[in-house]
C-alpha positions in Angstrom: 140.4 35.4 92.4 138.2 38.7 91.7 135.7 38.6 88.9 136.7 40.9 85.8 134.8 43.9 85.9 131.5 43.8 83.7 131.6 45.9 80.3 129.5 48.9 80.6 126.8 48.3 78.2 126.6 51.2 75.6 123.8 54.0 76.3 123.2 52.9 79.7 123.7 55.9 82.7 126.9 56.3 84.5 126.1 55.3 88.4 128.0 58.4 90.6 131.3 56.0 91.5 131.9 55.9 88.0 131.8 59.6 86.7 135.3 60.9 85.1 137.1 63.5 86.9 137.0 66.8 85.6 140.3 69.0 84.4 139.9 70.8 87.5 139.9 67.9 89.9 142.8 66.3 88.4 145.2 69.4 88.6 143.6 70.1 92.6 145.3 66.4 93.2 148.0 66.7 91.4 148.9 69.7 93.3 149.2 67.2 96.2 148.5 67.9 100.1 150.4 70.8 100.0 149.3 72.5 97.1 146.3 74.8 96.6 144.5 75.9 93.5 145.3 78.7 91.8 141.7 79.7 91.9 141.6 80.0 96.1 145.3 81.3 95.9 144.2 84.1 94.2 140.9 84.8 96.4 142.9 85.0 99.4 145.2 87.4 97.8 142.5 89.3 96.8 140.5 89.5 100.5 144.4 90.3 101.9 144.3 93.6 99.5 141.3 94.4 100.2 141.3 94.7 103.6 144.6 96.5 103.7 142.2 99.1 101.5 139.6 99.0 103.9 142.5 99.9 107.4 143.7 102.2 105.1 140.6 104.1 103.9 138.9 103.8 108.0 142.4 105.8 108.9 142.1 108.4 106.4 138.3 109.2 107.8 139.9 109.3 111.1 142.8 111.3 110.1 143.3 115.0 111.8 143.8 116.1 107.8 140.7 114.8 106.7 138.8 115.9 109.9 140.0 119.6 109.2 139.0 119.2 105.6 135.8 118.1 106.0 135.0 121.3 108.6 136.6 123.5 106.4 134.4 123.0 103.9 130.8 122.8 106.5 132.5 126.7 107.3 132.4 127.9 104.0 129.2 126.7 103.1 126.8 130.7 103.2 124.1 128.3 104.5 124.2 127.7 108.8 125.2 124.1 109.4 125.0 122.2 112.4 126.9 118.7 112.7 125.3 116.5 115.3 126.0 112.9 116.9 123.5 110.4 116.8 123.5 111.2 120.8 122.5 114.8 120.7 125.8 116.3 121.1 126.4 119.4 118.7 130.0 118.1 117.8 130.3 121.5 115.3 128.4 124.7 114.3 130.0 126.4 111.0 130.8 130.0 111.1 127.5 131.4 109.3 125.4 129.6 112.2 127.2 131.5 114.7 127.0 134.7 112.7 123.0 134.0 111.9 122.4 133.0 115.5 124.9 134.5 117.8 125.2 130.9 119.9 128.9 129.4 119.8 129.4 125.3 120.1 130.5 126.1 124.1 127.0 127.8 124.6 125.2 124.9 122.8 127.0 121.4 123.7 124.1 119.0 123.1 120.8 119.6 121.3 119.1 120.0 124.5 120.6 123.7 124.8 120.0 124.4 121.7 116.0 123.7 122.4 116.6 125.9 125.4 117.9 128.7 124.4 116.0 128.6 121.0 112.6 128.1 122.2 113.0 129.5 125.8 108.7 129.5 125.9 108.0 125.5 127.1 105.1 124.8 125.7 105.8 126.0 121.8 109.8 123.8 122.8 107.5 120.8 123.6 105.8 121.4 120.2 108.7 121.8 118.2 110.4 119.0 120.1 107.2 116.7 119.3 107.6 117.5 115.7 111.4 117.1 115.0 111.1 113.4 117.2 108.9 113.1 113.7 110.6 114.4 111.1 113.6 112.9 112.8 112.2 109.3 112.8 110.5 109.5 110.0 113.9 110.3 107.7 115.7 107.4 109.7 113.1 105.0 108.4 112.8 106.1 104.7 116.4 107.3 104.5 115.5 110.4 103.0 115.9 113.9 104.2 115.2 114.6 107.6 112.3 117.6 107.7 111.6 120.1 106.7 109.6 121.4 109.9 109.7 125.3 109.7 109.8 127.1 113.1 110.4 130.4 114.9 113.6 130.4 116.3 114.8 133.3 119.2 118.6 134.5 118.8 121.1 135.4 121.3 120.0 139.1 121.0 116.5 138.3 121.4 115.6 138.9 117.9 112.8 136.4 116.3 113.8 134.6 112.9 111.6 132.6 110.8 113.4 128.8 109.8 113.0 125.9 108.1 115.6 123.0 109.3 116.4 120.3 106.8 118.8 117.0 107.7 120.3 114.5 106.0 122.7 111.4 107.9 126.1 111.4 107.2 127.3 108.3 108.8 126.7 108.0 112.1 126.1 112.0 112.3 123.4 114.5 111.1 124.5 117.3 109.1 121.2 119.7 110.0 121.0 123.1 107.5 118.9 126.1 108.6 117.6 128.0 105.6 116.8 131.4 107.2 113.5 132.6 106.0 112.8 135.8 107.8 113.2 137.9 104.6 111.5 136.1 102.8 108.2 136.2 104.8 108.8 140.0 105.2 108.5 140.3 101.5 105.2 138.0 101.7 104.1 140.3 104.3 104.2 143.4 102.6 102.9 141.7 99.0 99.8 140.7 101.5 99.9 144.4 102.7 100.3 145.9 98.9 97.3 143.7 97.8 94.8 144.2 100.5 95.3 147.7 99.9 95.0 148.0 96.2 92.2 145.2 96.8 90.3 148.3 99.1 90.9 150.8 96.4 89.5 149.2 94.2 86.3 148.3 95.7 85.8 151.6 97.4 86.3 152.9 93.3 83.5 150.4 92.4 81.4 151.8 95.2 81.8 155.3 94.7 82.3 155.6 91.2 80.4 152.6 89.0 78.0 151.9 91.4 77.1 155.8 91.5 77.4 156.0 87.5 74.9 152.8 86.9 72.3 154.6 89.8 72.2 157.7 87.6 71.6 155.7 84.2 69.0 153.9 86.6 67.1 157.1 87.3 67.4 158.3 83.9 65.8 154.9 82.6 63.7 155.1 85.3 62.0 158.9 83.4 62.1 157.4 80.4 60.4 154.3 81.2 57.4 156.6 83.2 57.3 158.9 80.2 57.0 156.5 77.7 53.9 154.2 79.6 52.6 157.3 79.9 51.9 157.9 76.2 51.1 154.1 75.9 54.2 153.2 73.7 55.3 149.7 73.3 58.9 150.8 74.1 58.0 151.4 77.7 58.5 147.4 77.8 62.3 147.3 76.7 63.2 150.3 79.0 61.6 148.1 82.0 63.9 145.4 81.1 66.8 147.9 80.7 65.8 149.4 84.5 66.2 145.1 85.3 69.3 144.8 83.4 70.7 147.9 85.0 69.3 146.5 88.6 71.5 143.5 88.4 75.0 145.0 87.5 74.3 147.1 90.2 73.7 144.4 92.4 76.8 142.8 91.1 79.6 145.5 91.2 78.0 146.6 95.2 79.2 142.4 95.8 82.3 142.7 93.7 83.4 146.1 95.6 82.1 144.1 99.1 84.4 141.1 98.1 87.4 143.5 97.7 86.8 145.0 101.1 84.3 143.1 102.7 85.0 143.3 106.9 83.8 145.9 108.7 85.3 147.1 112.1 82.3 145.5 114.2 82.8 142.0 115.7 79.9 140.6 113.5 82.1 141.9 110.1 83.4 138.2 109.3 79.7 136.4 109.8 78.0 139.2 107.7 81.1 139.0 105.0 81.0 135.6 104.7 77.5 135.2 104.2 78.0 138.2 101.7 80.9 135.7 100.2 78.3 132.9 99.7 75.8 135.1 98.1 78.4 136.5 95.6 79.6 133.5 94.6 76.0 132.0 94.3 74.8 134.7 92.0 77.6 135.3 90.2 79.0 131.6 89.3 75.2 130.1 89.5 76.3 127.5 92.0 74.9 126.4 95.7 77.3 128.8 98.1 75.8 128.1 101.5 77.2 129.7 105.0 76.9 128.2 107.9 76.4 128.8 111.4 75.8 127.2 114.7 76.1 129.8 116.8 77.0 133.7 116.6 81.0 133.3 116.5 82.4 137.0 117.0 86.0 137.9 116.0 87.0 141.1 117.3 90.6 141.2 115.6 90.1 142.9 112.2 93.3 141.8 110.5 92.4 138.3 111.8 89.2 138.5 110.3 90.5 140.1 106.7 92.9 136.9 106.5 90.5 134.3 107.4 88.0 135.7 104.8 90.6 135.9 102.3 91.4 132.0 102.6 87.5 131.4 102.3 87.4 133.4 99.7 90.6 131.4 97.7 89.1 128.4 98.7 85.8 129.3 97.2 87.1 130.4 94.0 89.5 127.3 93.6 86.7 124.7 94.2 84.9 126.5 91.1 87.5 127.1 89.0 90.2 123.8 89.7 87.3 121.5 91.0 84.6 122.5 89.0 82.3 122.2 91.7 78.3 123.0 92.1 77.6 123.0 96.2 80.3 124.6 98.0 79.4 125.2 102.3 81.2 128.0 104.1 81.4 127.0 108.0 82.3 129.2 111.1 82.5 127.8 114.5 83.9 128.2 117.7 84.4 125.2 120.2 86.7 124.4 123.1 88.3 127.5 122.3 88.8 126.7 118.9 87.8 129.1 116.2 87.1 127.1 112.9 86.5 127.7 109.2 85.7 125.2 106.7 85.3 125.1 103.5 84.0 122.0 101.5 82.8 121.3 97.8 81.5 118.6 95.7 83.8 119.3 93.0 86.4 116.6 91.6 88.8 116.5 94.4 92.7 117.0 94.8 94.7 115.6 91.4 96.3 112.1 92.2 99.4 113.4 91.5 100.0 116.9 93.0 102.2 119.2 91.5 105.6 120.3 92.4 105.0 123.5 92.9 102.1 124.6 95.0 100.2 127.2 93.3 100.2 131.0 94.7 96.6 130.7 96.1 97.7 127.7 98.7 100.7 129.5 99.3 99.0 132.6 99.9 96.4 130.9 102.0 99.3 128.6 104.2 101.1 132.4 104.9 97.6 134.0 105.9 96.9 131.3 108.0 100.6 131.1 109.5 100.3 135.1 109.9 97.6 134.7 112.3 98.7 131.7 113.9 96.4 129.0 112.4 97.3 125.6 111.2 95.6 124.9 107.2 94.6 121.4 105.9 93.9 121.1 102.4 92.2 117.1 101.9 90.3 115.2 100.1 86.4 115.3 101.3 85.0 112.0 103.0 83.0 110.9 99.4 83.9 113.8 97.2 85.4 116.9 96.6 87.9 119.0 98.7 87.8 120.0 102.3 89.4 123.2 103.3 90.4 123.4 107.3 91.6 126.6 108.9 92.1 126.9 113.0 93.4 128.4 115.5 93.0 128.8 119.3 90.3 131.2 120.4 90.4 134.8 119.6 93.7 135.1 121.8 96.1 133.0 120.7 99.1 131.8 122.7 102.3 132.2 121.6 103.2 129.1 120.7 100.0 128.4 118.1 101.1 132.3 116.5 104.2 130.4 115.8 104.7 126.5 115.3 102.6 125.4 111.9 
């Protein structure tokens, strides 16, 4: 006979063999073997639909309809658009690249022809190569845009045309866009050209006409003063302080008109303007402006010369006027065929956050550099201030350094 089951005693926990069924669990049995809940019916109806959605939606990707959509719209894009496999193979090339270019998809099959024919010299292709393998990995890891790298690209006809690639991934392809800036750097050009003109103008006016003008009230001042400590009169003293007076704006305009057009023709012009740079900027803004050199460093191309003054001369002014700097040094040198100029401050450095726009002087000072195929590095110094890097190979540059920045 089995022993009547003991009577729970009142506030004491339920053990687990003796916890009531839920609602749940007593509809799931009465539903029996066969039965399921209404809760996993409706899953699997729902994972049924939705992978009917998901065949449906891979065949309309794959579709020929869809297929001719999509390259319908790459050709009407006005921008040149390339639509590469994650192989290399150019699967399409919209009708603006052709037209911008002159190379059809059956004379560019894989990106490898496209590096051929683009960049036919080999070592600027390995240089361009080098830097896309970047760009390219780089916008794989981040998943952002791929580039921009900005290079010199040859057409079909020869012709030379500035561009600046950008990619994005589209699946498993890259949809590649060349923005064609060729114009656009021929307007910089003759800007540069417009200015350094108007900039010699001027400074030959300063020389010839204000210069001139402040010699002759010199001389007259000059008179007066002799005439006046002649006769013992007190006023010859404020006359010898106008002669002083007049000394230094004379001083000052002859560096003003230098620092408009400062390099002469002769191979020396850039030391002697640069050292002319560091005294300007020294008496004029009261700071330390020191040139430096280690050896004579000649530079016998004149425009090459103008542009690499020009970028000391920008840097200069923007570590006095952004960085608020007191010791600024100017250095030339020339090593392992490497001409370099560096320019370095104590000022307050680059902001933490740099703007979104690059102001004209860096942009001016990246095109100079680019125009006379030099690579520019604008950092922060190794303690303080800002450090200001311009070179270039030698004082004949290859090809490939006049183009790839």
């Amino acid at each position: 006979m089995l022993p009547k089951p003991k009577k729970r005693i009142r506030g004491m926990p339920r053990f687990r063999g003796q916890t009531k069924q839920s609602a749940s669990a007593k509809s799931a049995l009465a539903a029996g073997d066969n039965g399921e809940s209404s809760l996993v019916r409706k899953l699997k109806r729902r994972l049924r639909a939705l992978q009917a959605e998901n065949r449906a939606l891979r065949a309309a990707r794959s579709s020929p309809a869809v297929e001719t959509d999509f390259r319908q719209v790459i050709d009407a894009s006005p921008v040149p658009l390339s639509v590469d496999d994650m192989k290399g193979t150019i699967e399409y090339l919209n009708r603006k690249f052709v037209e911008k270019f002159g190379y059809t998809r059956e004379e560019l099959p894989t990106s490898a022809a496209w590096f051929a024919r683009a960049y036919p010299d080999p070592e600027y292709r390995r240089q361009v190569a080098t830097q896309w393998q970047a760009c390219l990995k780089r916008g794989l890891r981040t998943g952002k845009e791929i580039g921009p790298l900005e290079v010199e690209v040859t057409c079909k006809d020869g012709s030379l045309r500035r561009v600046e690639f950008v990619g994005t991934v589209v699946g498993r392809r890259f949809l590649l866009a060349a923005n064609d800036l060729t114009e656009r750097e021929r307007l910089e050009q003759q800007i540069l050209e417009i200015s350094d003109q108007e900039r010699e103008r001027i400074g030959q006016d300063l020389h010839d006409g204000l210069c001139q003008l402040l010699s002759g009230i010199k001389y007259k001042i000059t008179l007066l003063e002799q005439k006046l400590d002649a006769k013992n009169a007190a006023e010859a003293k404020d006359a010898s302080a106008i002669e002083g007076l007049i000394n230094s704006a004379i001083h000052q305009a002859r560096n003003v008109a230098r620092g408009l057009h400062p390099v002469d023709l002769e191979a020396r012009g850039l030391m002697s303007a640069l050292q002319g740079l560091a005294a300007s900027v020294s008496s004029v803004f009261g700071v330390s402006c020191v040139c430096q050199f280690k050896k004579p460093v000649l530079v016998h191309d004149h425009a090459m010369a103008t542009h690499l003054y020009r970028i000391a001369q920008e840097a200069t002014t923007n570590a006095i006027r952004h960085g608020h700097a007191t010791k600024i040094w100017i250095r030339l040198t020339c090593s392992d065929n490497f001409l370099k100029l560096c320019v370095q401050d104590n000022g307050s450095g680059l902001p933490p956050k740099p703007k979104r726009k690059a102001g004209m002087g860096l942009h001016l000072m990246n095109y100079r550099a680019r125009t006379v195929g030099a690579h520019l590095e604008v950092q922060p110094g190794p303690t303080e201030g800002t450090v200001v890097k311009c070179w270039l190979r030698g004082p004949h540059l290859s090809n490939a350094n006049r183009r790839l920045l």
